[in-house]
C-alpha positions as CSV (number, residue, x, y, z in Angstrom):
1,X,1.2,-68.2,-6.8
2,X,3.3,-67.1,-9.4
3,X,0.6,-65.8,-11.3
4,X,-0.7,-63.6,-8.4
5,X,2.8,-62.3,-8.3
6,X,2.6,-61.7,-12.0
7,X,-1.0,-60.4,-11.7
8,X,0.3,-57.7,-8.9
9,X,3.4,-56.5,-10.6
10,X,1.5,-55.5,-13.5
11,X,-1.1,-53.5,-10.9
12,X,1.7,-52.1,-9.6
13,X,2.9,-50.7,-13.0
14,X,-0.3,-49.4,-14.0
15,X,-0.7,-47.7,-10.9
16,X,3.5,-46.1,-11.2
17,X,2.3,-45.1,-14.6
18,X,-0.1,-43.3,-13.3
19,X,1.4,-41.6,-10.8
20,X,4.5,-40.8,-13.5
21,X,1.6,-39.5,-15.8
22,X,0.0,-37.3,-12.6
23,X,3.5,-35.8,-12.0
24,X,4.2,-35.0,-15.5
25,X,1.0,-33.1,-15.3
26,X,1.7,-31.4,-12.4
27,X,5.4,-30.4,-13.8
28,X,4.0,-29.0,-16.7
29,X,1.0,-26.9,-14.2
30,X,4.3,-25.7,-11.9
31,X,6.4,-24.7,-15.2
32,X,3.1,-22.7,-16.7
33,X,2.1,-20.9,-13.1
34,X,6.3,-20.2,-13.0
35,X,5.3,-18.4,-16.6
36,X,2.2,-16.6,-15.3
37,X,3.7,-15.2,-12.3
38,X,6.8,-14.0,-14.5
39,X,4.2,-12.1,-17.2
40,X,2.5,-10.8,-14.2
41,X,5.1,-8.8,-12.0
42,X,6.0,-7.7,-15.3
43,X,2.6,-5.7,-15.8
44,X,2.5,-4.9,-12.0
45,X,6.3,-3.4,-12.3
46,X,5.2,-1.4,-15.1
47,X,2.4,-0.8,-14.0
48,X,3.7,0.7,-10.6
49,X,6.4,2.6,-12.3
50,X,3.7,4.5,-14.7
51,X,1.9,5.1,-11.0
52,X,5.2,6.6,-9.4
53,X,5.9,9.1,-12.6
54,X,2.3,10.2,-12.6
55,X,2.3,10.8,-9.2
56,X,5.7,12.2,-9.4
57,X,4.6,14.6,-11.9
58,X,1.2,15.3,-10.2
59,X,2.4,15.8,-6.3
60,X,5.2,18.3,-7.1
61,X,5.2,21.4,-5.9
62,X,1.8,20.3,-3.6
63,X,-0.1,23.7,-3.5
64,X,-4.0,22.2,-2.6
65,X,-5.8,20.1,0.2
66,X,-5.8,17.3,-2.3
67,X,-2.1,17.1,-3.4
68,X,-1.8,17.2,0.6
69,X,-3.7,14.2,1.0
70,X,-2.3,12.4,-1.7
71,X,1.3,13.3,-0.7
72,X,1.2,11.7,2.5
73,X,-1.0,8.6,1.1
74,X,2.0,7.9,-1.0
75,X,4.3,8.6,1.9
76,X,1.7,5.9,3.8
77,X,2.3,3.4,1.4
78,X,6.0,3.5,1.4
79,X,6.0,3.7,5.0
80,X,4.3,0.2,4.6
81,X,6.5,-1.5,2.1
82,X,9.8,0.5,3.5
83,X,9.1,0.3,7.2
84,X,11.2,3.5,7.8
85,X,9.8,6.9,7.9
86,X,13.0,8.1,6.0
87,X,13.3,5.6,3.5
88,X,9.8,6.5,2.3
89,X,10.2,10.4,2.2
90,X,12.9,9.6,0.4
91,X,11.2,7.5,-2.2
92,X,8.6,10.2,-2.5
93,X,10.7,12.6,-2.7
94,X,9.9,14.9,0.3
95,X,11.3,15.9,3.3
96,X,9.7,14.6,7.1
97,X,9.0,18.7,8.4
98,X,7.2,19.1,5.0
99,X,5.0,16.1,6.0
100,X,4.6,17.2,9.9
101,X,3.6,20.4,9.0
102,X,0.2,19.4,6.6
103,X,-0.5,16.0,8.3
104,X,-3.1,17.2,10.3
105,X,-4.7,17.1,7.3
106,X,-4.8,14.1,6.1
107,X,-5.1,12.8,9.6
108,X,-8.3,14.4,10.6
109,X,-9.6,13.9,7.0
110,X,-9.1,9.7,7.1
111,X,-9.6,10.0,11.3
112,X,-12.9,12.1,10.8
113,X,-14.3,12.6,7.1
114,X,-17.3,14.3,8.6
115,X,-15.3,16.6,10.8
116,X,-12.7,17.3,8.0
117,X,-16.1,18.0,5.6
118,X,-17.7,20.2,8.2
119,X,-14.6,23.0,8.4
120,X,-15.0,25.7,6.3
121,X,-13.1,25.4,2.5
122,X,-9.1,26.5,2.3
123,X,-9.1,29.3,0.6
124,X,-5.8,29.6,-1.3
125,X,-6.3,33.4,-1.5
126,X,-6.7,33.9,2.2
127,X,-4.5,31.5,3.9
128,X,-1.9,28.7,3.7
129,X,-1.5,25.0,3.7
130,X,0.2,25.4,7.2
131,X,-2.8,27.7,8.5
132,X,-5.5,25.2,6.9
133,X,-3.2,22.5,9.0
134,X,-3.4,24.5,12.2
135,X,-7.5,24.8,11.5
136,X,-7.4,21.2,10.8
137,X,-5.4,20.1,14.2
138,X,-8.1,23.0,16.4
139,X,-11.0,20.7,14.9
140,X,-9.9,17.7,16.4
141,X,-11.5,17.1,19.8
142,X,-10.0,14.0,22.4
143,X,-12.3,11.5,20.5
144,X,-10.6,12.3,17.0
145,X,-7.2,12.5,18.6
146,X,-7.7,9.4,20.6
147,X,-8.8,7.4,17.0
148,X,-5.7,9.1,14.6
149,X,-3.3,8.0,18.0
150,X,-4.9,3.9,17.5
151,X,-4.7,4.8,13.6
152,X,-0.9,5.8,14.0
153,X,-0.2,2.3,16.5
154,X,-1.9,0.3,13.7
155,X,0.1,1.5,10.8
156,X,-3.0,3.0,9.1
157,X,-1.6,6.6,9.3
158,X,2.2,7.6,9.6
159,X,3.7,8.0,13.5
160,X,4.1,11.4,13.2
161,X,4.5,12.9,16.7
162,X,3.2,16.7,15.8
163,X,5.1,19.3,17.8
């Protein structure tokens, strides 16, 4: 009997060596995932700070369709991580009536690509952003207005109640 008792001991301290052995392992996995996670919001916070000065540089003064779009894209995406309309103007450095006034246009041309594709071209020589807008908010029947409303109660465009 003592020998069985000898015989199970010594299982028993294989199998707590083991286990020591697998957590050792496992420390050492946590420690180099801790390391990789580190190196990597490193890039992305670089990386994200090269996006904000390009776009910085790029979306300043907005005077196309394009810079309209891309404006309140960026004012999406801080909407998103910010939660509050204000707080993300802020960080993109514009102010909510300049939004209002040109969202039509990025609504009807993520609502309705086809619709938005179908108007005829701004023409920077014959009318403004805030005409192009009005165009843009004229081409959108129930349907389209119905879709950019579910959009806007999703989060997918910004709750901007036009006036």
């Amino acid at each position: 009997m003592c020998a069985l008792n000898s015989y199970e001991i010594e299982r028993l301290k294989a199998l707590l060596q083991v286990e020591r052995n697998k957590s050792m392992m496992l420390g050492e996995t946590i420690s180099s995932l801790k390391q990789d996670k580190e190196l990597l919001q490193q890039e992305l916070t670089k990386k994200a700070e090269l996006i904000c000065e390009f776009l910085q540089d790029q979306l300043r003064p907005v005077k196309n369709v394009v810079g309209v779009i891309a404006r309140y894209m960026t004012a999406l995406q801080e909407f998103r991580r910010s939660v509050s309309m204000k707080v993300a103007f802020d960080r993109v450095g514009v102010d909510r009536n300049t939004i209002s006034r040109t969202a039509a246009i990025a609504e009807l041309s993520l609502a309705a690509p086809e619709v938005f594709h179908a108007l005829p071209p701004w023409d920077e020589k014959e009318e403004t952003l805030a005409h192009y807008a009005v165009r843009c908010r004229q081409a959108m029947d129930d349907n389209i207005k119905a879709k950019i409303k579910a959009m806007k109660a999703k989060g997918e465009l910004l709750p901007i109640v036009s006036k």
